[in-house]
N, C-alpha and C positions, 0 to 999 in steps of 0.2 A: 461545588465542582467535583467532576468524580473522572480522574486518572483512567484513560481505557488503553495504555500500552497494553496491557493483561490483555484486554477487549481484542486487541488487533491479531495477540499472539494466537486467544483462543479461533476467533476468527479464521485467520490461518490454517490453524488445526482441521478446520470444519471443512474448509477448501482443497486441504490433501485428503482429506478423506474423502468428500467427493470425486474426488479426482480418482484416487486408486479404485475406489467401488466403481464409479460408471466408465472410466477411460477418459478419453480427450471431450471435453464440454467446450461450446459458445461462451461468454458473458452469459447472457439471457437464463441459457442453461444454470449455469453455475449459480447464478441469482436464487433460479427455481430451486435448485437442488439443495442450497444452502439456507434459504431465507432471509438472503443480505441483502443491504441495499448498492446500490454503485456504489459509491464513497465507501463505503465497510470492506466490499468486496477488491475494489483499488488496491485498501490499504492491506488487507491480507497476502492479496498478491504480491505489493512490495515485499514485506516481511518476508515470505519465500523464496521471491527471487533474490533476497539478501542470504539467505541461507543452502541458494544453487541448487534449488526442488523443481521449480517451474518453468515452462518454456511457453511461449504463444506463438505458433505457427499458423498464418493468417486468421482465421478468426476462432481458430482451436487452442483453448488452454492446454498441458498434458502435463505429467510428471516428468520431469527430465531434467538435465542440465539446463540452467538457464541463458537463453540469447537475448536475456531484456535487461542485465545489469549496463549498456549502453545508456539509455534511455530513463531508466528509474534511476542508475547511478551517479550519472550525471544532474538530474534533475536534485536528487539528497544533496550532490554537492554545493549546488544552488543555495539550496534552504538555506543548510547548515552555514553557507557564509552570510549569508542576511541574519538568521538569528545569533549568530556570535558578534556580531557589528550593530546590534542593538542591544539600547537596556531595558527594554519593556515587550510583551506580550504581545503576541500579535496571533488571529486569528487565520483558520486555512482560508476566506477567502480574502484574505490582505493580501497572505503570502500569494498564492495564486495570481491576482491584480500586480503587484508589485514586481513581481519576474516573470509576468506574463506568460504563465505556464497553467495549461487547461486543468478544471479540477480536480479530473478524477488522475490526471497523473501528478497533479499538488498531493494526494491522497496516496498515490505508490508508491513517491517519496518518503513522506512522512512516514510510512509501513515500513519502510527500507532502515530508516533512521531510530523510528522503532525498538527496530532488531537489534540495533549497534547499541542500545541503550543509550543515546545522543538528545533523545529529547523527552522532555516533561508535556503531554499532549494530553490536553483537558477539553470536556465538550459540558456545557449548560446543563441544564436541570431541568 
């Protein structure tokens, strides 16, 4: 199993970078420009928006203040009660099924939590 907190941080990285070089990007955009995939790119974004870098103004990413810790915040807050009210492992899409919150923002969360250094987030081989 191999640890990609680091994964998400760098990630992130990749995504303000995009951002400051080309300006306000789509998804799509951002995709292209960074070579993520959704799930990667989710999880970057949370991480940012935990760090009050990112803003999403209808379907434009941009650098800015963030006006998505609502919605990723709240969702973190989610998780993080399910996985402290358990003893065992559970994977993003348990989590997702279980609190019934769509993947790629199961994934902006996790980014978010991330950042707080809150969770141990491992992916297969």
């Amino acid at each position: 199993m191999i640890n990609i907190v680091e994964e998400f941080g760098l990630n992130a990285g990749r995504v303000w970078n995009a951002l400051n070089k080309c300006g306000p990007l789509s998804e799509n955009k951002l995709m292209e420009e960074t070579s993520l995939r959704k799930n990667e790119l989710s999880a970057a974004v949370g991480w940012l928006s935990r760090e009050n870098k990112i803003r999403k103004d209808g379907e434009l990413f941009r650098l800015d203040e963030t006006n998505l810790t609502i919605k990723i915040g709240s969702n973190a807050g989610k998780i993080w009660e399910l996985l402290v009210s358990i003893d065992e492992e559970v994977n993003s899409n348990n989590i997702s099924k279980l609190l019934q919150i769509d993947i790629k923002d199961t994934y902006s969360a996790l980014g978010w939590l991330a950042r707080e250094g809150k969770i141990e987030f491992k992916k297969g081989k």
